[in-house]
C-alpha positions as CSV (number, residue, x, y, z in Angstrom):
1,X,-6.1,8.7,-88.7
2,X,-5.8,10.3,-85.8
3,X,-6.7,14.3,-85.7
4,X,-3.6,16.4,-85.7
5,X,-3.5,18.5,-82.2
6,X,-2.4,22.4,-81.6
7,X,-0.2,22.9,-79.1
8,X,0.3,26.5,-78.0
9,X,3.6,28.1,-76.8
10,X,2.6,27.9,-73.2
11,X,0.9,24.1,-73.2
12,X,4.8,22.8,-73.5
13,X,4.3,20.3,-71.1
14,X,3.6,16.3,-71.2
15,X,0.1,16.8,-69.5
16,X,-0.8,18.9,-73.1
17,X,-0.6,15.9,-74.9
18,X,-1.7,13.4,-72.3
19,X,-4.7,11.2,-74.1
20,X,-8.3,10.7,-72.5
21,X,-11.1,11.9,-72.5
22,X,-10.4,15.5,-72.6
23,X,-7.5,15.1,-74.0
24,X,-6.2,14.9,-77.8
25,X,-6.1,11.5,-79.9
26,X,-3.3,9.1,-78.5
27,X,-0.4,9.7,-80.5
28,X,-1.9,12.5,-82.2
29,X,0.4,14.8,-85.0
30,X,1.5,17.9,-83.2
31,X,1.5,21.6,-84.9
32,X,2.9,24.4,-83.4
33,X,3.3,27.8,-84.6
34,X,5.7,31.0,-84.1
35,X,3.9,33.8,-85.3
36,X,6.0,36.8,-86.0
37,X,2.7,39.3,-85.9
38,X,2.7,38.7,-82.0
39,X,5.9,40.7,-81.4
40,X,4.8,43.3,-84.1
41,X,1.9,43.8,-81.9
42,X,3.6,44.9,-78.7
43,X,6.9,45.8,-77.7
44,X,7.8,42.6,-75.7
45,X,11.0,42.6,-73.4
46,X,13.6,40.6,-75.5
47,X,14.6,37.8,-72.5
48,X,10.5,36.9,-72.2
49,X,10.9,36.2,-76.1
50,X,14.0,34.9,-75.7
51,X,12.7,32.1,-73.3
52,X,9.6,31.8,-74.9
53,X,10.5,30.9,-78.4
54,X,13.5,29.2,-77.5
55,X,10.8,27.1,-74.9
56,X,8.7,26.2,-77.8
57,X,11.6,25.3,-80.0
58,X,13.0,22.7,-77.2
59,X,9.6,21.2,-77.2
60,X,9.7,20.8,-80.9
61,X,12.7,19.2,-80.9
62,X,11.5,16.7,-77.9
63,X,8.8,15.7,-80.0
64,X,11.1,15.2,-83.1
65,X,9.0,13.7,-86.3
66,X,5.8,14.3,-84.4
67,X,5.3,17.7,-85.0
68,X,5.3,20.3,-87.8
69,X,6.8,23.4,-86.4
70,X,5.7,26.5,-89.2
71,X,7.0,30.0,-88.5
72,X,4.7,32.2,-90.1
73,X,3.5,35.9,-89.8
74,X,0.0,35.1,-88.6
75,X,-1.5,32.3,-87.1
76,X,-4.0,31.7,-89.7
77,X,-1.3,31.5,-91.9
78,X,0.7,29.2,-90.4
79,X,-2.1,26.6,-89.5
80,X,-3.2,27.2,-93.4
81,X,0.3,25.7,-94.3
82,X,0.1,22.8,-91.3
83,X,-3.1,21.5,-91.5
84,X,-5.1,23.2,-94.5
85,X,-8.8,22.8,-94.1
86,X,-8.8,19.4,-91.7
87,X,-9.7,18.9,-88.3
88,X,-7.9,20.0,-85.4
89,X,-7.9,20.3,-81.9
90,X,-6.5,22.5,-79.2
91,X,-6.5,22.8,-75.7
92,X,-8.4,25.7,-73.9
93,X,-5.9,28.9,-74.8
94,X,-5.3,30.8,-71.6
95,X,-6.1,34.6,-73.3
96,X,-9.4,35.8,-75.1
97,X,-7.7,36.9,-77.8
98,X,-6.6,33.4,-78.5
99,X,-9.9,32.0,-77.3
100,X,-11.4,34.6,-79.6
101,X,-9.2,33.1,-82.7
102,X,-9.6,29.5,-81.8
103,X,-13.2,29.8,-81.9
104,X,-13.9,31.3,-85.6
105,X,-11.6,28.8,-86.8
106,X,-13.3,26.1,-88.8
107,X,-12.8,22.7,-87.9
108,X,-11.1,23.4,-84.9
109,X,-12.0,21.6,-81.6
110,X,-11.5,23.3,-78.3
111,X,-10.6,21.1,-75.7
112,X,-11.2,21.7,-72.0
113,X,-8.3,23.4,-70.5
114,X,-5.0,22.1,-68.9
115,X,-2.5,23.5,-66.2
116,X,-4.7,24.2,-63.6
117,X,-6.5,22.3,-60.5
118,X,-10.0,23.8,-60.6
119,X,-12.3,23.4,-64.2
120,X,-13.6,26.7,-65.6
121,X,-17.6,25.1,-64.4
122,X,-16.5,24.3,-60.8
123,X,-15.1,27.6,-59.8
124,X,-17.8,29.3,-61.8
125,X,-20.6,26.9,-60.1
126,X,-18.0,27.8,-56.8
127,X,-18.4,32.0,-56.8
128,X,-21.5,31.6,-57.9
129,X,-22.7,30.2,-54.7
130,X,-21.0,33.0,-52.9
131,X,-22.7,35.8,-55.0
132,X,-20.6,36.2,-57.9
133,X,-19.3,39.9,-56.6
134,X,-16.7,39.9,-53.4
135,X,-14.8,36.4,-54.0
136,X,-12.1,36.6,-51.1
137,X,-9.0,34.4,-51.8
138,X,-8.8,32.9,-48.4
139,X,-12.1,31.1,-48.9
140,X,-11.1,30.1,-52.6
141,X,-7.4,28.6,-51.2
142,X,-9.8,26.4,-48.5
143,X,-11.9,25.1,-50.7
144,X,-8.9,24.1,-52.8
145,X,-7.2,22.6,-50.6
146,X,-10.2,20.6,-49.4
147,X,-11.2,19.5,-52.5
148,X,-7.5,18.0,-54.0
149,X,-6.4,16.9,-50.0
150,X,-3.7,19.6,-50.4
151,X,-2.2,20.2,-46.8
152,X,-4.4,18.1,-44.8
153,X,-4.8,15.9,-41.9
154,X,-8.5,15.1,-42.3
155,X,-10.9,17.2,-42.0
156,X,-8.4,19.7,-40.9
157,X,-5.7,21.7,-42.1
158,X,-1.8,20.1,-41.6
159,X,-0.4,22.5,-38.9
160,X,-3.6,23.4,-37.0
161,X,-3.8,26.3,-39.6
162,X,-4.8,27.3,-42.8
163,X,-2.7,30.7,-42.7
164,X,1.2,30.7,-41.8
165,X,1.1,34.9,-43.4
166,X,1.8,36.0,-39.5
167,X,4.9,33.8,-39.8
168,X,5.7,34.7,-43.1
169,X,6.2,38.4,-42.8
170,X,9.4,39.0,-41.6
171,X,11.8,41.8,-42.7
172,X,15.4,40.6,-43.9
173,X,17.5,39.6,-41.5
174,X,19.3,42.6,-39.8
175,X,22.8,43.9,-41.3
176,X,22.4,40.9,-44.2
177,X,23.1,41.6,-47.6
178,X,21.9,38.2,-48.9
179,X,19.5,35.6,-47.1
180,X,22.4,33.2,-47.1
181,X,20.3,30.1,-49.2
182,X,21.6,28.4,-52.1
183,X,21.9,29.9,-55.2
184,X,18.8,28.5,-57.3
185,X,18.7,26.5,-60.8
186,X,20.3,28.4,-63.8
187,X,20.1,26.9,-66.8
188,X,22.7,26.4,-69.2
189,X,22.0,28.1,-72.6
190,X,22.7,25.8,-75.8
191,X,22.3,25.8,-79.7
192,X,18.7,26.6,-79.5
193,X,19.3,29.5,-77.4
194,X,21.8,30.7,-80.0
195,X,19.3,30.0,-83.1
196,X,17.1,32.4,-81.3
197,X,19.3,35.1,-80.0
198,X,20.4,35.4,-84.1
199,X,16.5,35.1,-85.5
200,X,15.9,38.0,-82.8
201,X,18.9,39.8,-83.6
202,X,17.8,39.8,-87.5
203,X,14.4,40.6,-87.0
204,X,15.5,44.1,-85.2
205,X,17.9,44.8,-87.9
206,X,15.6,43.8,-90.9
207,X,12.1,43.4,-89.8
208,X,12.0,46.8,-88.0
209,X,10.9,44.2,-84.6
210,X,11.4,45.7,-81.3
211,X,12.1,44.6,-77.8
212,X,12.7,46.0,-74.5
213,X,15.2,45.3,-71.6
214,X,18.3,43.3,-72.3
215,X,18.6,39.9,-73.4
216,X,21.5,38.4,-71.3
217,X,22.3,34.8,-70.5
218,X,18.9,32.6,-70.4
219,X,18.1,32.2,-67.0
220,X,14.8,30.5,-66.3
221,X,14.1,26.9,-67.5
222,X,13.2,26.3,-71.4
223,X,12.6,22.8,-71.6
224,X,10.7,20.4,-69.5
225,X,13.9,18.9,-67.9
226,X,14.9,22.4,-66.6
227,X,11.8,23.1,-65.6
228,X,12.2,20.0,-63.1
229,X,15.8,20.4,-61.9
230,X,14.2,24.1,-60.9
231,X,11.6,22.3,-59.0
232,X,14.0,20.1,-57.2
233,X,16.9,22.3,-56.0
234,X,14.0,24.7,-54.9
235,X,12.2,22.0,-52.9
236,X,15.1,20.7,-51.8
237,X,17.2,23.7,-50.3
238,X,15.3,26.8,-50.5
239,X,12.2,26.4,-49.5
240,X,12.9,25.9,-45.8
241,X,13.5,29.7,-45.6
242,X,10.7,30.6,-48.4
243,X,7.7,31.7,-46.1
244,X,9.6,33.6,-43.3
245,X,11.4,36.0,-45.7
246,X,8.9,35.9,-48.7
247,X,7.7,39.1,-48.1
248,X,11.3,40.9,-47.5
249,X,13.2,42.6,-50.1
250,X,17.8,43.1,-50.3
251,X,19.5,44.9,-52.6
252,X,22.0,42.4,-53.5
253,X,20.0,39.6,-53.4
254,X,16.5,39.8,-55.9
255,X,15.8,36.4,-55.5
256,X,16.0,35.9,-52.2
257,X,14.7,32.4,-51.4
258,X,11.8,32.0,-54.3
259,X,11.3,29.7,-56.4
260,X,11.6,31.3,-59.4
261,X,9.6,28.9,-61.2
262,X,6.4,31.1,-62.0
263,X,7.5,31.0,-66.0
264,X,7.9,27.4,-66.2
265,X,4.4,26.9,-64.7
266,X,2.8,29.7,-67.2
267,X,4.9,28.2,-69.8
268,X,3.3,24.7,-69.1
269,X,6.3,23.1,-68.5
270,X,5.3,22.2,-64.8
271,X,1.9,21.0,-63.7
272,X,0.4,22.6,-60.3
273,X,-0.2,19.9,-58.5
274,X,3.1,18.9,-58.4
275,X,4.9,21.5,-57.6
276,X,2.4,21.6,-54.5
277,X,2.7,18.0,-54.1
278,X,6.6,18.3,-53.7
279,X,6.7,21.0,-51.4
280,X,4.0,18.8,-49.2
281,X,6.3,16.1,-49.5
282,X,9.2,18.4,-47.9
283,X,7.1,18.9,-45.0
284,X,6.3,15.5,-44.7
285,X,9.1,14.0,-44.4
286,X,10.5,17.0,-42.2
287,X,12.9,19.1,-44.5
288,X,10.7,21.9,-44.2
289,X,8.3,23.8,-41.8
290,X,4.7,24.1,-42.3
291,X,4.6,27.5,-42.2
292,X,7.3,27.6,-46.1
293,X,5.1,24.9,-47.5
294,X,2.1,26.4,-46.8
295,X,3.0,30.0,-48.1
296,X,4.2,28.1,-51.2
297,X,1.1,26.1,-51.7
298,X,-0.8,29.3,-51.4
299,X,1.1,31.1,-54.0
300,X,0.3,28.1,-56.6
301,X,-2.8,26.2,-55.1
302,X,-4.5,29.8,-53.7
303,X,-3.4,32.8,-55.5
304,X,-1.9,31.5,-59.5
305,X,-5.0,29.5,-59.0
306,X,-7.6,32.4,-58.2
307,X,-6.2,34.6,-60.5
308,X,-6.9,32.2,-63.7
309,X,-10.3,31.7,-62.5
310,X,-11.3,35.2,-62.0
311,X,-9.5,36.4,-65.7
312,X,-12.3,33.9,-66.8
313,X,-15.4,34.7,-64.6
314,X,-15.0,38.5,-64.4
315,X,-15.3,38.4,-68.4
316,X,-13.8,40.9,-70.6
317,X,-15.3,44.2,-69.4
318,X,-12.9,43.4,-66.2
319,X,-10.0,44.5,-68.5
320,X,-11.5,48.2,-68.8
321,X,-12.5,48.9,-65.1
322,X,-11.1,52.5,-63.7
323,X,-12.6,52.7,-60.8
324,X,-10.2,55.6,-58.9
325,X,-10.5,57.5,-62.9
326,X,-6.6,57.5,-63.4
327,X,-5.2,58.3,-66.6
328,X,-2.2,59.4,-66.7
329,X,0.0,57.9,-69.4
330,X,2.9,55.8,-68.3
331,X,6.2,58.4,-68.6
332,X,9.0,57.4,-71.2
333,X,11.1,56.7,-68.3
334,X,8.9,53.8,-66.9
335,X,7.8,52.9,-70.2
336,X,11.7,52.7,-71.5
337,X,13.0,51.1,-68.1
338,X,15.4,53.6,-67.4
339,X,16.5,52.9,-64.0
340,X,19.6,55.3,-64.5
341,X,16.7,57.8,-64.9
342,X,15.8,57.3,-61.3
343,X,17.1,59.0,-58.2
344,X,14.8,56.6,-55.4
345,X,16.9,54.0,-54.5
346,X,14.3,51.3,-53.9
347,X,12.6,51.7,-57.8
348,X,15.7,52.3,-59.3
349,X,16.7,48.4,-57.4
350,X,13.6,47.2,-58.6
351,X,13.4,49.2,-62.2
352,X,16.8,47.9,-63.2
353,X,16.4,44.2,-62.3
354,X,13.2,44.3,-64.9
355,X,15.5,45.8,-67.1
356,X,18.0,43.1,-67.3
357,X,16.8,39.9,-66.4
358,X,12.5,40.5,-66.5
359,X,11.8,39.4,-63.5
360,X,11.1,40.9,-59.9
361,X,9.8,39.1,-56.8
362,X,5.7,39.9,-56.1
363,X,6.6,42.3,-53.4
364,X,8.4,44.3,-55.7
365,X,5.7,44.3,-58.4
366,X,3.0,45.2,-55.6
367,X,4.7,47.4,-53.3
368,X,6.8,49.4,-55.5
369,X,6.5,49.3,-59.0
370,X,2.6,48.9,-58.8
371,X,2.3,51.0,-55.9
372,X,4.2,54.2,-57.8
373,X,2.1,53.7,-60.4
374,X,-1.1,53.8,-57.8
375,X,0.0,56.8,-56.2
376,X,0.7,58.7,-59.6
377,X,-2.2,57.7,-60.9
378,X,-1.5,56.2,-64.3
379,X,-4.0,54.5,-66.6
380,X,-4.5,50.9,-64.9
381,X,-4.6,49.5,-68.5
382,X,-1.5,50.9,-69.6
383,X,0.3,49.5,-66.2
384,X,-1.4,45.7,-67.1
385,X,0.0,46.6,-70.7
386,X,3.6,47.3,-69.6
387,X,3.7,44.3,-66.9
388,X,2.0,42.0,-69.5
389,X,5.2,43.4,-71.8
390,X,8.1,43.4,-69.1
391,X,8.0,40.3,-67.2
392,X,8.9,37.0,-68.6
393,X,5.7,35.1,-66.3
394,X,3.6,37.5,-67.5
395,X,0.3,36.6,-69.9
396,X,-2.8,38.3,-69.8
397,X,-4.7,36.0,-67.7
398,X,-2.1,36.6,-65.1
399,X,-1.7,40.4,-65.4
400,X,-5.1,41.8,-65.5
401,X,-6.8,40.3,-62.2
402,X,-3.2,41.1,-60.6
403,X,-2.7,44.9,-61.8
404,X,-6.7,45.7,-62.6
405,X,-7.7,44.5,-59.3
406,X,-4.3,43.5,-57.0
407,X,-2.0,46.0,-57.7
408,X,-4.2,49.1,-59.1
409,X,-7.6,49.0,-57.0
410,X,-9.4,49.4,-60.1
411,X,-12.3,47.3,-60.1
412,X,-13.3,49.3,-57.0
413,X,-12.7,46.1,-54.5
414,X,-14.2,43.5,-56.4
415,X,-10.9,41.3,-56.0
416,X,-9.2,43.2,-52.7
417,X,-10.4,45.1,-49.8
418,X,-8.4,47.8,-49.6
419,X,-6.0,49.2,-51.9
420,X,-2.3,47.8,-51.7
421,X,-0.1,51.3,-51.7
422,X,2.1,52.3,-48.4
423,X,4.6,55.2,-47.8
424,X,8.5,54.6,-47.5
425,X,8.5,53.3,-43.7
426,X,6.8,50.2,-45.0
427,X,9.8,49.3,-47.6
428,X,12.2,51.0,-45.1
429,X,10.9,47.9,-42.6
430,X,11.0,45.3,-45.3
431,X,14.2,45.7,-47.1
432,X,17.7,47.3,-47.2
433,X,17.1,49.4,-49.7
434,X,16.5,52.9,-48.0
435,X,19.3,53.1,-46.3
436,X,21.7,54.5,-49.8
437,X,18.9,56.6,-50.8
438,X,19.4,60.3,-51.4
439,X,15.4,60.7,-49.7
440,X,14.4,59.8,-46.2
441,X,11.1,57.5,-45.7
442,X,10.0,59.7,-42.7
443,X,10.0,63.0,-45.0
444,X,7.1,64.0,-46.8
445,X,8.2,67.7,-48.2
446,X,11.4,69.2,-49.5
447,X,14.3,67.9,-51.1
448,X,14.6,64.5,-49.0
449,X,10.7,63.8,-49.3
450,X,10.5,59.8,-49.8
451,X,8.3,59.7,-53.5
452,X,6.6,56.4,-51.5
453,X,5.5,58.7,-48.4
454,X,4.6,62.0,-50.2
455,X,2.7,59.4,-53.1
456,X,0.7,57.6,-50.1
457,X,-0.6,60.9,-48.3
458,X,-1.1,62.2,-51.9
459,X,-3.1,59.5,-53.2
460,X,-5.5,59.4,-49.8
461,X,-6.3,63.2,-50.2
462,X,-7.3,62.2,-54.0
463,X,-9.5,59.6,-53.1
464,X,-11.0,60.2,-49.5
465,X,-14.2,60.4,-50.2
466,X,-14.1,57.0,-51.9
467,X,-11.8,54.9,-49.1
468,X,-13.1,56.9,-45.8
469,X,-15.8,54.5,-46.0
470,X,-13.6,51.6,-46.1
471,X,-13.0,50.3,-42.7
472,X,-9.7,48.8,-43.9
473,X,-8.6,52.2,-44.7
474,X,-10.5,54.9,-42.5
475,X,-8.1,55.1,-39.6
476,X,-5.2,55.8,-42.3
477,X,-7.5,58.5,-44.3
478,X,-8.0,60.0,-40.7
479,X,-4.0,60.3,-40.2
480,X,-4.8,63.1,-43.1
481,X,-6.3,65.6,-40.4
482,X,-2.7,65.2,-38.2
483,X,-0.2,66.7,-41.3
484,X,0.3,70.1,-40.8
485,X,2.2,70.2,-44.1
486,X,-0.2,68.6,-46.3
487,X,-1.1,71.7,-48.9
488,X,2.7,72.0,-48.8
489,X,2.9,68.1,-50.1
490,X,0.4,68.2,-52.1
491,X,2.0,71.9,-54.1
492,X,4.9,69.9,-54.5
493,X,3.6,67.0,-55.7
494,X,2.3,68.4,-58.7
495,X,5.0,70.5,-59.0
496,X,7.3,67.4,-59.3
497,X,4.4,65.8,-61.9
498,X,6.1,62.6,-63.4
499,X,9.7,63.6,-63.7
500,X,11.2,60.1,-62.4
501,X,11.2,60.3,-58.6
């Protein structure tokens, strides 16, 4: 008989269940568990647990008679009352907790992990050959690339270049509103989504469960067919203007011209290599320009990639680095997503699109929500907590490389060179969104002091002694010798403390 096989609720696609010969027994009985003691645990926004449980329960359905689908309050319980004491296996979980779980299970088989290009002993045999400390991204993505023929003509990369960023920087188009693509996949919510909407509903009202943000209309893909029709209408009319504008940032327009498809990938509903494969394709046949596809392929194929690889090599002392010493607790404010709270324009954009649909484009996440937090120097593992929490793509192995080492700086430069913070002039250049605001990004004191400006010059009189060294960062530290009104920022930045900006 064959041994029944675990199927976590982000493994929800056909390559989970795939047979060989790291794969489960062909045909193999499925289990899948909802266990109630995860939301208990942490105060998850209500449309990531939305789309989550109403992802696994479209899968369960899918599979029909093949699976035994037990809602429990622990996992232990649950696979108690699906498999009892018998064999099982499971594919590699993508957190340590669950890793940690997995493992003191008895009986319990871990399988090598799915959902990504790279095994956990190539990248690690990989960084190891470059020294295990300073792993840059750029020579990760090559090596990548080279090794699944990802963008390549030979020996060489398709375009005559590995790195399209210089053409994939540009600000919004001048005096637009919206980029002018076509709108991208939205589902259409069904029963299931209704099941779950009631079941959350109950367990706030009886269960004493709690959610953040607001639980709206569904509007990333929950099953495996959504997950593709996203794929397609992304590949086919929106990814021509991706890379140009990827980095640019409109009020009325959040999405711009992403792809939106970062939960269906962590949800396992799409597989990487074709999502890269597709977009290759575009450029292939000449429906989109090298310079899209490649900034696309980089997102998946480079950076997704990187980041699961260095959640797993760093180990779990990564998750408590505080390299720049910051500890200030999130403020109720942030924590509560009160964008109404906020008087800066740009956050207030950015705080209330969290808020309502869980979801922000990566410059957003980098550039202003992770750079506030950067400047006002809150506890780095309270801001991987709350972006872990608030966004409907986010898991652990995606948050902590991106906020310990991306967005927050700290693991000292172990991931990045420098850290990623700017003053209002850089989001004045990339977006629309200074121009309502009641501050001015050229102001650094008084009433109409940009919170991004005063933050920036704040935070490189903190730390100067650390990033004067850094040649990525000593002409800016210098530029703190030219302020004449420097003491007079800095008085009023702790005046201000973390009263929302």
């Amino acid at each position: 008989m064959a041994t029944p096989h675990w199927l976590f609720g982000d493994q929800l696609g056909p390559h989970f269940l795939a047979a060989g010969e790291d794969g489960p027994d062909r045909g193999a009985p499925v289990v899948m568990v909802e266990a109630r003691s995860v939301f208990r645990r942490r105060r998850f926004h209500r449309a990531k647990a939305h789309l989550v449980l109403s992802a696994m329960r479209h899968r369960a359905a899918e599979l029909g008679d093949r699976v035994r689908y037990v809602q429990a309050e622990t996992y232990r319980e649950a696979l108690q009352k699906a498999v009892g004491d018998g064999p099982l296996t499971v594919h590699h979980p993508t957190s340590r907790a669950a890793l940690r779980l997995v493992s003191s299970l008895p009986g319990l088989t871990v399988l090598p992990a799915r959902g990504f290009l790279v095994p956990h002993e190539d990248f690690r045999a990989w960084a190891d050959g470059h020294g295990g400390q300073r792993l840059r991204q750029e020579d990760f993505y090559r090596w990548v690339r080279r090794g699944h023929d990802l963008l390549m003509d030979g020996a060489e990369p398709a375009g005559g270049r590995w790195n399209h960023d210089h053409d994939n920087r540009e600000p919004p188009p001048k005096g637009a509103k919206k980029l002018g693509v076509p709108a991208p996949y939205r589902p259409r919510e069904d029963d299931v989504d209704e099941e779950v909407r009631d079941d959350l509903d109950r367990w706030e009202r009886d269960e004493g469960i709690r959610f953040l943000g607001r639980d709206g209309p569904r509007r990333f893909p929950a099953s495996r067919r959504e997950a593709l029709a996203a794929l397609g209408r992304f590949v086919e009319h929106r990814l021509a203007a991706f890379g140009p504008y990827e980095d640019a940032m409109l009020t009325a327009d959040p999405v711009m011209s992403h792809s939106l498809l970062s939960s269906s990938l962590n949800l396992g509903l799409l597989d990487p290599l074709e999502c890269v494969e597709r977009a290759e394709d575009a450029w292939r046949t000449g429906s989109a320009p090298v310079s899209s596809v490649e900034g696309f392929v980089r997102q998946i194929a480079g950076w997704r990639e990187y980041v699961w690889q260095l959640y797993w090599y760093f180990g779990e002392d990564y998750r408590h680095r505080n390299a720049l010493h910051h500890r200030t607790p999130l403020p109720r404010w942030f924590l509560e997503l009160d964008a109404d709270a906020v008087t800066a324009h740009c956050l207030a954009t950015v705080l209330a699109q969290v808020r309502d649909t869980g979801w922000t484009h990566h410059i957003p996440r980098l550039m202003l929500l992770g750079s506030h937090a950067l400047q006002r120097g809150w506890d780095p593992a309270a801001v991987t907590d709350w972006f872990h929490r608030c966004f409907v793509d986010g898991y652990d192995w995606v948050m902590l490389p991106n906020v310990v080492g991306m967005s927050q700086y700290a693991d000292g430069g172990r991931m990045t060179t420098k850290p990623y913070t700017s003053g209002g002039a850089y989001v004045n250049r990339m977006s629309d969104l200074c121009g309502p605001c009641a501050y001015r990004p050229t102001e650094r004191v008084g009433d109409r002091a940009c919170p991004f400006t005063a933050g920036y010059w704040a935070f490189l009189h903190r730390h100067r002694a650390r990033l004067e060294g850094n040649p990525r960062m000593t002409q800016a530290v210098r530029g703190l010798d030219r302020l004449s009104d420097l003491d007079e920022l800095l008085r009023e930045q702790g005046r201000r403390g973390d009263d929302p900006p």
